[in-house]
N, C-alpha and C positions, 0 to 999 in steps of 0.2 A: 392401773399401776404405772403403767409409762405415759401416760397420759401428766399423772400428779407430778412424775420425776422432771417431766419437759418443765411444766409449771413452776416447777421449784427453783428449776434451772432457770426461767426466766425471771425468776423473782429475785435472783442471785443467791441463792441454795446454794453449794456446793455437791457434785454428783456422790454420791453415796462410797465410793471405794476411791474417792479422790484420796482420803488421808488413809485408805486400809486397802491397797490392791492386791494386798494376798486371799483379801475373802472371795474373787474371782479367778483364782490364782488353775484351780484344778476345771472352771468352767469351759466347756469347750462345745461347738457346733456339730453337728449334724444332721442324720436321717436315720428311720427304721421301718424296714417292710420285715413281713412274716407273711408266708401262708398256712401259718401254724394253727388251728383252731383256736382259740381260749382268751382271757382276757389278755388283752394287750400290752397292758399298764405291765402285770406279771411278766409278761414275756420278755418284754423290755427292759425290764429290772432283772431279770435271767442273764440275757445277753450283756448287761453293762457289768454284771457279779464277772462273765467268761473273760470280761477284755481286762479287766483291772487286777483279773489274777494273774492273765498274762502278764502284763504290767510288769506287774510285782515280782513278778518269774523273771523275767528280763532284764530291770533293776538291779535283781541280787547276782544273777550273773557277771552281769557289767560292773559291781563294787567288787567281786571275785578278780574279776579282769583284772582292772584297774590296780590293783594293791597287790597283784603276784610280782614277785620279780623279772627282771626281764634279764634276761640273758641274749649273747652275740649280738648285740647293737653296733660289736666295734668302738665305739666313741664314749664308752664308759668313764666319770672322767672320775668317780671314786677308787681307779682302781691304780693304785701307784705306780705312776712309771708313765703315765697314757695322757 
């Protein structure tokens, strides 16, 4: 498959997410060790369910954050007189 992509690329293809870089948008690198007995693939797909819940947990926090009011800044400047 990257093999074809190079190819294409040399033939003046254009790379695949040149005009859509959001279809790579959530792809991201790593590693995975387990000494967990069982198919791997499963386990794997286990562990990516744990981190993307976290995610998503951390996410809705952070829009909570973000959109509470904020009180004592001092430098309020909606606040007449200031």
């Amino acid at each position: 498959m990257l093999l074809n992509a190079v190819k294409a690329f040399k033939d003046g293809a254009r790379p695949p997410a040149a005009d859509n870089p959001e279809l790579y948008a959530r792809v991201r690198g790593g590693y995975y060790t387990t000494t967990e007995p069982g198919d791997w693939l499963k386990l794997h797909e286990k562990a990516v369910t744990k981190v993307r819940e976290a995610e998503s947990v951390t996410a809705g926090r952070l829009r909570l954050a973000a959109s509470a009011p904020s009180f004592g800044t001092g430098n309020d400047s909606s606040i007449p007189g200031l």
